[in-house]
VOGU-3710 file (C-alpha; in Angstrom, 3 decimals, decimal comma):
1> xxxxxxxxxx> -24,539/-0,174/-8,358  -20,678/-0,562/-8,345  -19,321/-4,087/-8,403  -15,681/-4,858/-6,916  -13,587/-4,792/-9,824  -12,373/-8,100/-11,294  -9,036/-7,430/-12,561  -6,994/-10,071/-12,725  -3,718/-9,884/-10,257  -1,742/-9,876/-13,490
11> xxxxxxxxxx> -3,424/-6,550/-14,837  -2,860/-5,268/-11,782  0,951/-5,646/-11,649  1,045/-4,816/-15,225  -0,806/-1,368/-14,423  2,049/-1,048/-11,040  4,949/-1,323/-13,742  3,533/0,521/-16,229  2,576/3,667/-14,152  4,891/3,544/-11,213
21> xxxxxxxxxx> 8,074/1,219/-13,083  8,963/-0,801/-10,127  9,419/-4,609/-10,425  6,984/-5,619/-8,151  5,193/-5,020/-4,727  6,873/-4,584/-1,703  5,221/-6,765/1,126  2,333/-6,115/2,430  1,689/-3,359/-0,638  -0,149/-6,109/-2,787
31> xxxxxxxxxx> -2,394/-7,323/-0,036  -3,362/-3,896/0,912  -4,303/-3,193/-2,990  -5,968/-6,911/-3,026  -7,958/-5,848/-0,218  -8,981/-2,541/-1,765  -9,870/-3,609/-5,036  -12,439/-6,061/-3,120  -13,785/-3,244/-1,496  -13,208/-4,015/2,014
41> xxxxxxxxxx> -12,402/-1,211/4,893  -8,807/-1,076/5,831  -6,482/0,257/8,600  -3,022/0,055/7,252  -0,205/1,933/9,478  3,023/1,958/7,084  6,438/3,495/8,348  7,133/6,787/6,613  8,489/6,267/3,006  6,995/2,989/3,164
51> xxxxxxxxxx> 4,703/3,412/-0,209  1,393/3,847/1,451  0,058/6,343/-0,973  0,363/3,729/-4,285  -2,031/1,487/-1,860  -4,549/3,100/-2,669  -3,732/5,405/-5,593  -3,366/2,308/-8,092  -6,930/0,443/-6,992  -8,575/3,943/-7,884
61> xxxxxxxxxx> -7,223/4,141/-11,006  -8,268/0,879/-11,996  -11,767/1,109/-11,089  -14,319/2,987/-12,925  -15,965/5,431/-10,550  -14,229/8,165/-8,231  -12,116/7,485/-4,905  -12,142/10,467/-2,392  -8,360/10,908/-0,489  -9,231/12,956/2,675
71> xxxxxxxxxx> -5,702/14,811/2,786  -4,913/17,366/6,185  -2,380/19,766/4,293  -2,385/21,572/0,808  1,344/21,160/0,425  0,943/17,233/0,698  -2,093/17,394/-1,870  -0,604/19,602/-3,984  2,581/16,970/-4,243  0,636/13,922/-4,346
81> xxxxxxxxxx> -1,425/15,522/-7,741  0,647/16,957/-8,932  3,005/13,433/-9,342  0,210/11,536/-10,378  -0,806/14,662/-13,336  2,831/13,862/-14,492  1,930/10,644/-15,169  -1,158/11,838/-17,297  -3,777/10,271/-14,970  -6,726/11,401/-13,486
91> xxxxxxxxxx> -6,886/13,870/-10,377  -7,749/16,821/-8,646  -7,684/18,489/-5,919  -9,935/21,000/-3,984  -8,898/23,382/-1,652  -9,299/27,027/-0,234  -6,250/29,056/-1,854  -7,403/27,571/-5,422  -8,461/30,442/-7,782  -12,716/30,492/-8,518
101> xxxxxxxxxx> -11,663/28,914/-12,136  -9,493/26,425/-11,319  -12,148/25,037/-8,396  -14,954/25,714/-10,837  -12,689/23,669/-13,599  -12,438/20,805/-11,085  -16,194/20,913/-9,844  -16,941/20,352/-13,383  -14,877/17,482/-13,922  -16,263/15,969/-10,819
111> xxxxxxxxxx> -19,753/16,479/-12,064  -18,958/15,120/-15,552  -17,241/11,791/-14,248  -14,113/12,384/-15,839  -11,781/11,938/-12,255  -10,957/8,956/-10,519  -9,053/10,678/-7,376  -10,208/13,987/-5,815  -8,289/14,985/-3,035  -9,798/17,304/-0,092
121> xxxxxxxxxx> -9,895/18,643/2,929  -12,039/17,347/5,655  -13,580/21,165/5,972  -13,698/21,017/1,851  -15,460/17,921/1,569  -18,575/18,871/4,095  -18,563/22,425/2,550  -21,575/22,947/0,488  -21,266/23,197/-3,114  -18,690/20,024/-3,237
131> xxxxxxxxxx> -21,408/17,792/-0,888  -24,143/18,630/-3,003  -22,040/17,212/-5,519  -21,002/14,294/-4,128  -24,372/13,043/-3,354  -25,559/13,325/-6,981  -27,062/9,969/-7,574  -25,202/9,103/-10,607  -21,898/10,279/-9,065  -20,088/6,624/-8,896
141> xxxxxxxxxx> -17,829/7,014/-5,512  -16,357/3,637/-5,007  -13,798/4,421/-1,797  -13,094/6,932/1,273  -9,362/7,189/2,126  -8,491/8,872/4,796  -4,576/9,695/4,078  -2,675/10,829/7,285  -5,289/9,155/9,380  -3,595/10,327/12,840
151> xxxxxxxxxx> -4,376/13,615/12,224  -7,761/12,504/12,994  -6,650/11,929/16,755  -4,200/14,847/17,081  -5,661/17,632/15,523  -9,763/15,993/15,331  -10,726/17,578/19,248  -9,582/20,845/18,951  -7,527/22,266/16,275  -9,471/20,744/12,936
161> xxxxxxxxxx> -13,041/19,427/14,590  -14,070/18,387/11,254  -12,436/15,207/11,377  -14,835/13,928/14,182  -17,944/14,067/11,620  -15,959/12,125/9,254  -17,773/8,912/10,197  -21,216/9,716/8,827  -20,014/10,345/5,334  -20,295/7,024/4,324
171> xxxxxxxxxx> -23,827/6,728/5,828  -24,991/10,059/4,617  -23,493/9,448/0,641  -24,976/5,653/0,690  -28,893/7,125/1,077  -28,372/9,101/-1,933  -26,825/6,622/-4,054  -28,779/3,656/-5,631  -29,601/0,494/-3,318  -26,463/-1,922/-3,517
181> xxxxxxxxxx> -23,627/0,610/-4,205  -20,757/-0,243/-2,032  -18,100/2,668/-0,424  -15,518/1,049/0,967  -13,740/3,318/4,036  -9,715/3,004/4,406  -7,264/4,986/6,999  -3,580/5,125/5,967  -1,031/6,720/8,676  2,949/5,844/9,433
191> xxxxxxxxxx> 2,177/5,998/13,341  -0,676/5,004/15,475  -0,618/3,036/18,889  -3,260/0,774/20,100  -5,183/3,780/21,845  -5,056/5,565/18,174  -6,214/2,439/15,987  -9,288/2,441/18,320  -10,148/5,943/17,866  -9,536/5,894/14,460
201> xxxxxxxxxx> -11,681/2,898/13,400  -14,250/4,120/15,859  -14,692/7,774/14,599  -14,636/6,278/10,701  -16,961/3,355/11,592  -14,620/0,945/10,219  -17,082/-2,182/8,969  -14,319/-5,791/9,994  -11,585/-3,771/8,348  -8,429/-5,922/7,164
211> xxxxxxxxxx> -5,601/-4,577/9,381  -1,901/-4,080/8,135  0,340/-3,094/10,677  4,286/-2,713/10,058  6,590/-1,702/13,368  8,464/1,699/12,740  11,947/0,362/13,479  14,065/1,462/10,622  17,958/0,118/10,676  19,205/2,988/9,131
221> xxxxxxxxxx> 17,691/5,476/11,792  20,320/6,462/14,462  18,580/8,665/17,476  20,210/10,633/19,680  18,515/12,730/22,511  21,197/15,385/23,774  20,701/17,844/26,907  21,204/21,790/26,137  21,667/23,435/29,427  20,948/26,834/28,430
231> xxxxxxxxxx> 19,203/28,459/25,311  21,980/29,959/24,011  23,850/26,651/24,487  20,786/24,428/22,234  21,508/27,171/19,477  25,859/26,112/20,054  25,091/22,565/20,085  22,399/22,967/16,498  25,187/25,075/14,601  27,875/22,345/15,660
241> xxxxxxxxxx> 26,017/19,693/14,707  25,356/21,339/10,950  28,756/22,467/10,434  29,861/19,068/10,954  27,438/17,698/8,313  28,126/20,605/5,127  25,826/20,331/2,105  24,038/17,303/3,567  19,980/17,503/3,382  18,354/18,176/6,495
251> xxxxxxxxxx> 15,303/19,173/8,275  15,364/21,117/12,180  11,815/21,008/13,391  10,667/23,941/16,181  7,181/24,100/18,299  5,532/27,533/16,637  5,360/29,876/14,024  7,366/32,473/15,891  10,145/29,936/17,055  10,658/29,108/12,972
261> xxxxxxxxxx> 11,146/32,266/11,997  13,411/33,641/14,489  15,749/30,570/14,479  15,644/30,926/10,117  16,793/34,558/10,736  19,320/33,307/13,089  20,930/30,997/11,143  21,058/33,286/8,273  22,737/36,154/9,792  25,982/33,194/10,953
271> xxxxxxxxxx> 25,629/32,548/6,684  23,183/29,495/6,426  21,231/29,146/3,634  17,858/28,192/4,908  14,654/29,892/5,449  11,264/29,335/8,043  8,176/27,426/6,940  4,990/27,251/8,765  1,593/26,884/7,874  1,010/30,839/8,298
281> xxxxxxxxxx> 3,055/31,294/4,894  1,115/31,800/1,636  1,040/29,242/-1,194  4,055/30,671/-2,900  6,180/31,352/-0,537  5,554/27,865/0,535  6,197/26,141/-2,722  9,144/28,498/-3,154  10,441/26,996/0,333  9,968/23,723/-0,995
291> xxxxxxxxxx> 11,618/24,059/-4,440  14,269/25,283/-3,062  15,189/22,330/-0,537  13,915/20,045/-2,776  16,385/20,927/-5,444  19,475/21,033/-3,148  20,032/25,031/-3,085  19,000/25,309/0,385  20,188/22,174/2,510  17,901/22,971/5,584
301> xxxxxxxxxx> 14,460/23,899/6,678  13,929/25,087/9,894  9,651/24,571/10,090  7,139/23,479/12,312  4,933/19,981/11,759  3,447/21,718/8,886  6,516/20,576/6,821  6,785/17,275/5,161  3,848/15,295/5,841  3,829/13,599/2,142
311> xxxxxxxxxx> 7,124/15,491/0,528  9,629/12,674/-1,006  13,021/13,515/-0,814  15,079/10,574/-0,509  18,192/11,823/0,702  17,808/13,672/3,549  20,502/12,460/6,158  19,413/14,134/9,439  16,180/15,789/11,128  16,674/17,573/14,098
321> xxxxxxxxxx> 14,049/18,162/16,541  15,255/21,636/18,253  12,434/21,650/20,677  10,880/17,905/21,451  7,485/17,180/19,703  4,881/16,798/22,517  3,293/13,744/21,310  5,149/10,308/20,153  3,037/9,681/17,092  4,615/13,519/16,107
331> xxxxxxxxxx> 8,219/12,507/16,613  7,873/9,304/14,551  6,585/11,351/11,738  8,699/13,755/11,788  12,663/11,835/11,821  11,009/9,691/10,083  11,450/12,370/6,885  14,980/10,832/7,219  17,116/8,445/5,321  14,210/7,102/3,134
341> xxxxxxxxxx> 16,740/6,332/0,752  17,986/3,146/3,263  21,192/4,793/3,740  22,313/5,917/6,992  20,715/9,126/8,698  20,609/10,720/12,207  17,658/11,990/14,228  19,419/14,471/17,189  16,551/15,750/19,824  17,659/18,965/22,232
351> xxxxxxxxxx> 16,133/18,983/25,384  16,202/21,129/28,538  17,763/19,516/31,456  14,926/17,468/33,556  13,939/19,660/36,235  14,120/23,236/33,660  16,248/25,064/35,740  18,350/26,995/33,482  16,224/26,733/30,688  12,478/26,644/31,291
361> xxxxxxxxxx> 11,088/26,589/27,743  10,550/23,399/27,126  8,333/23,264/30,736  6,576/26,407/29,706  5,469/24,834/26,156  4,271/21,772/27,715  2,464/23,417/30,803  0,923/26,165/28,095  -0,674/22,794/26,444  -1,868/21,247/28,903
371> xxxxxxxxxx> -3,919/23,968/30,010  -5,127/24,598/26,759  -6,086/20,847/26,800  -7,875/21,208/30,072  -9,595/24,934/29,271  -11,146/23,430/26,112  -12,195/20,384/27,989  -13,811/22,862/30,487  -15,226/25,199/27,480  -16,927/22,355/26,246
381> xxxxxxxxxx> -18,619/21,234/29,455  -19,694/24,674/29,947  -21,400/25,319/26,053  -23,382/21,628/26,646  -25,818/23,459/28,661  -26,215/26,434/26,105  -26,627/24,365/22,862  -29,498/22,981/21,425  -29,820/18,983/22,166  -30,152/18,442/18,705
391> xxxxxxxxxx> -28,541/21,068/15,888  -27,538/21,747/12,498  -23,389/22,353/12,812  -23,523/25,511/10,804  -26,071/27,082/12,487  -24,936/26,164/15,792  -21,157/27,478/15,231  -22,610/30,788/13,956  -24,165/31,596/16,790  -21,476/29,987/20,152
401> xxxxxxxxxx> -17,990/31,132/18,253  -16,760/27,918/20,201  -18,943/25,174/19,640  -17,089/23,484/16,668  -14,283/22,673/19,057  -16,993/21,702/22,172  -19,048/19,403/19,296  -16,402/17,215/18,559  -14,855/16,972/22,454  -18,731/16,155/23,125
411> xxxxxxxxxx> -18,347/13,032/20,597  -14,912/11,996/21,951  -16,487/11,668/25,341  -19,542/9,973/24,058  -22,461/12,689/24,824  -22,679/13,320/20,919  -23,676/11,273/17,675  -23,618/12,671/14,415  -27,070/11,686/12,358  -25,527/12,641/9,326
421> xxxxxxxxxx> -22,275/15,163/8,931  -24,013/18,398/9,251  -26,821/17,479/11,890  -26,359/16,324/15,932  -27,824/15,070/18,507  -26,090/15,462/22,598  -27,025/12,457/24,750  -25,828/13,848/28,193  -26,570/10,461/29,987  -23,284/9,175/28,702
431> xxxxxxxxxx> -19,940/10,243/29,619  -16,750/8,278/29,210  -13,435/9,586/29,978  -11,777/10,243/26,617  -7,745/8,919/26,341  -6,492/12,800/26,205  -3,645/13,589/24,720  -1,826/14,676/27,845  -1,297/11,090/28,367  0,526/10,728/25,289
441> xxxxxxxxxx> 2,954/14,048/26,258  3,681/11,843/28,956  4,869/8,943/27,377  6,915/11,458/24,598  8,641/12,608/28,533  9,553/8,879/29,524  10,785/8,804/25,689  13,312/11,653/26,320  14,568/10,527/29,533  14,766/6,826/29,391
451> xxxxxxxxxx> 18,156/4,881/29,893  16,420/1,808/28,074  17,038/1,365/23,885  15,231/4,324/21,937  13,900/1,653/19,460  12,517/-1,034/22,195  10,845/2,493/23,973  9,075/3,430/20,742  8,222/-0,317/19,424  6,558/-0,964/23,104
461> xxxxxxxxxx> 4,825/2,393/22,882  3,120/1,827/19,451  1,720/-1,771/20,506  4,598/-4,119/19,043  5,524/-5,465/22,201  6,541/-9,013/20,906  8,975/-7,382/18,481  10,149/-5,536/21,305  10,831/-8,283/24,147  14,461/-8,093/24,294
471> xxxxxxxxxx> 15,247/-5,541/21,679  18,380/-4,155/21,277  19,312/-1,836/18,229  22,712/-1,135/19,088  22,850/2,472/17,496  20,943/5,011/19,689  23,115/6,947/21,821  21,411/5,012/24,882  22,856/1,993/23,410  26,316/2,873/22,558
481> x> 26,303/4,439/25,810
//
């Protein structure tokens, strides 16, 4: 049985300076590690750069027993381990483009008790040989973090379905441990609205969680959303802006894999140091990418959302979105890369002008989702009559190719409940109309086009409406206009 550690709060700030050498906790970071260390279920949402990841990195450490950090990208584990093997403590990480030894090496620390942070995948940690390990009865696992949590709502339907079974972890490792043992379930993300929160404490069955919530208004952040009439003219208006701002850090964001590595070749033929990351690259090429910008020798990226999710570089003094995220919660992320140093930094958006005359891209990209949106919807519908009421997930996706995707739109809706996270059951009697994500492209529309203060706009839309009555931050373009 594992007992909430009694450290006193002194021991605890002692083990803050010693390992991370800051003074002491910025608000609410102490709470949040109070809260942990008593082994309650948290939601904490956190601006980016905010210090979210010592939240929960410094209660593991000073508990016996191992934490799991449910992580969505290699690159971000990779960093995150990699700082905290620097500092000679305790972690791992398991992923698929490890080598056999290295996972073997790190399946046998896990089985000998000698981590006390493993960070996974959610299709890592409900693959085989790492469950079996987990629900070893002497295995002491004191927490679940879910880092990133809002990947759980925008990727969790369609794109990485494993998220949705997420919530019967805890159930399914309590029966194997001995009666008593307490996991305590936390979700960390920079940007979640009301809608999001829900979903998020729903899918993890969040037990009275203690709720930290910070607005994402940062003073230093200056956005600017800027009409390119034509697609050569959004390439005019990009190479402007960077030639006005030489040497200086930056990060220019594009929709696909295609769109990165055209625009990288682009800009190098006009003599720009910079080169395309997406998630299709391999693990060098990415870390080379990263090294590289990281270091100062190239001053750009030009990458998709894959890019930067966890990766601390203070200084970066502009993030340019060269086609517009479709969702809010993206956008926030992503300038949000910028200016974590407190000094000032811009966030410049190019969009199409509003009825896509002259340059029907951006149109085409959001119509191509939303049919996607609606043809999965439809897929799954369809495959409910096909698959067995009650399955085993493995089994199942082996023999409908698409049923990984339909499985966890059936739980959004409510026709699905996981008994444990490998095994289902469909309850067709209930069907509740899911908050789809084409309601949040909406909202990222009324973002781009809205006369009122960027700030106010994106404080209302994440749930901080009191902060926002009567805002005014007097340095987006709409208000200097």
């Amino acid at each position: 049985m594992n007992q909430p550690t009694t450290k006193s709060w002194q021991e605890v700030r002692t083990a803050f300076q010693k390992i991370w050498g800051y003074e002491d906790f910025r608000s609410p970071q102490g709470e949040i590690v109070s809260s942990l260390l008593a082994q309650k279920d948290a939601l904490i949402i956190m601006p980016t750069g905010g210090g979210k990841s010592i939240c929960f990195q410094l209660p593991a450490l000073l508990q016996t027993g191992l934490t799991l950090v449910v992580s969505p990208l290699v690159a971000l584990m990779e960093n995150q381990v990699q700082e905290l093997r620097q500092r000679h403590l305790s972690a791992a990480l398991l992923h698929s483009e490890l080598s056999s030894s290295q996972r073997r090496a790190t399946l046998q620390a896990l089985e000998r008790q000698q981590l006390r942070l493993l960070y996974l995948s959610p299709e890592t940690l409900l693959s085989n040989p790492v469950w079996e390990r987990l629900c070893h009865p002497q295995l002491q696992i004191n927490g679940f973090i879910l880092d990133e949590a809002h990947c759980l709502v925008q990727w969790g339907e369609t794109f990485r379905p494993a998220y949705r079974r997420l919530g019967a972890v805890r159930p399914a490792l309590l029966q194997s441990k001995p009666p008593e043992t307490k996991i305590s379930v936390a979700a960390f993300t920079a940007t979640a609205d009301p809608v999001a929160q829900k979903i998020i404490s729903t899918v993890l069955q969040l037990q009275q969680p203690d709720i930290y919530r910070l607005n994402p208004y940062r003073p230093n952040l200056h956005l600017n959303v800027c009409i390119a009439w034509t697609p050569r003219g959004r390439k005019q208006k990009l190479v402007k802006f960077i030639q006005n701002r030489p040497q200086q850090a930056g990060l220019v964001y594009v929709r696909t894999r295609r769109d990165s590595e055209n625009l990288a070749a682009w800009l190098a033929e006009m003599g720009y140091a910079t080169a395309s990351y997406h998630a299709g690259l391999g693990a060098e090429e990415r870390r080379a990418v990263e090294a590289s910008w990281l270091s100062g020798k190239m001053p750009f990226v030009v990458c998709t959302c894959a890019f930067g999710m966890g990766i601390n570089k203070p200084d970066v003094r502009w993030v340019v979105h060269f086609h517009s995220p479709l969702l809010i919660s993206e956008y926030v992320q992503e300038i949000g890369r910028a200016g974590r140093d407190g000094k000032p930094a811009e966030a410049l958006t190019l969009v199409s002008e509003p009825t896509g005359w002259l340059d029907a891209e951006d149109k085409q990209r959001q119509q191509f989702f939303e049919q996607q949106m609606r043809s999965q919807q439809q897929t799954a519908q369809q495959l409910v009559k096909k698959l067995p009421k009650q399955g085993e997930v493995n089994a199942v996706t082996r023999q409908f190719p698409d049923s990984a995707t339909a499985l966890a739109l059936l739980h959004s809706s409510g026709q699905l409940n996981w008994l444990d996270p490998f095994h289902y059951i469909i309850d067709t009697g209930v069907i509740k109309q899911p908050p789809t994500q084409l309601n949040a492209v909406k909202q990222m529309n009324q973002y781009l086009i809205t006369k009122q203060c960027r700030w106010q706009f994106l404080l209302n839309a994440f749930g901080f409406d009191k902060d926002a009555a009567n805002w005014r931050c007097g340095h987006c373009d709409n208000c200097k206009n």
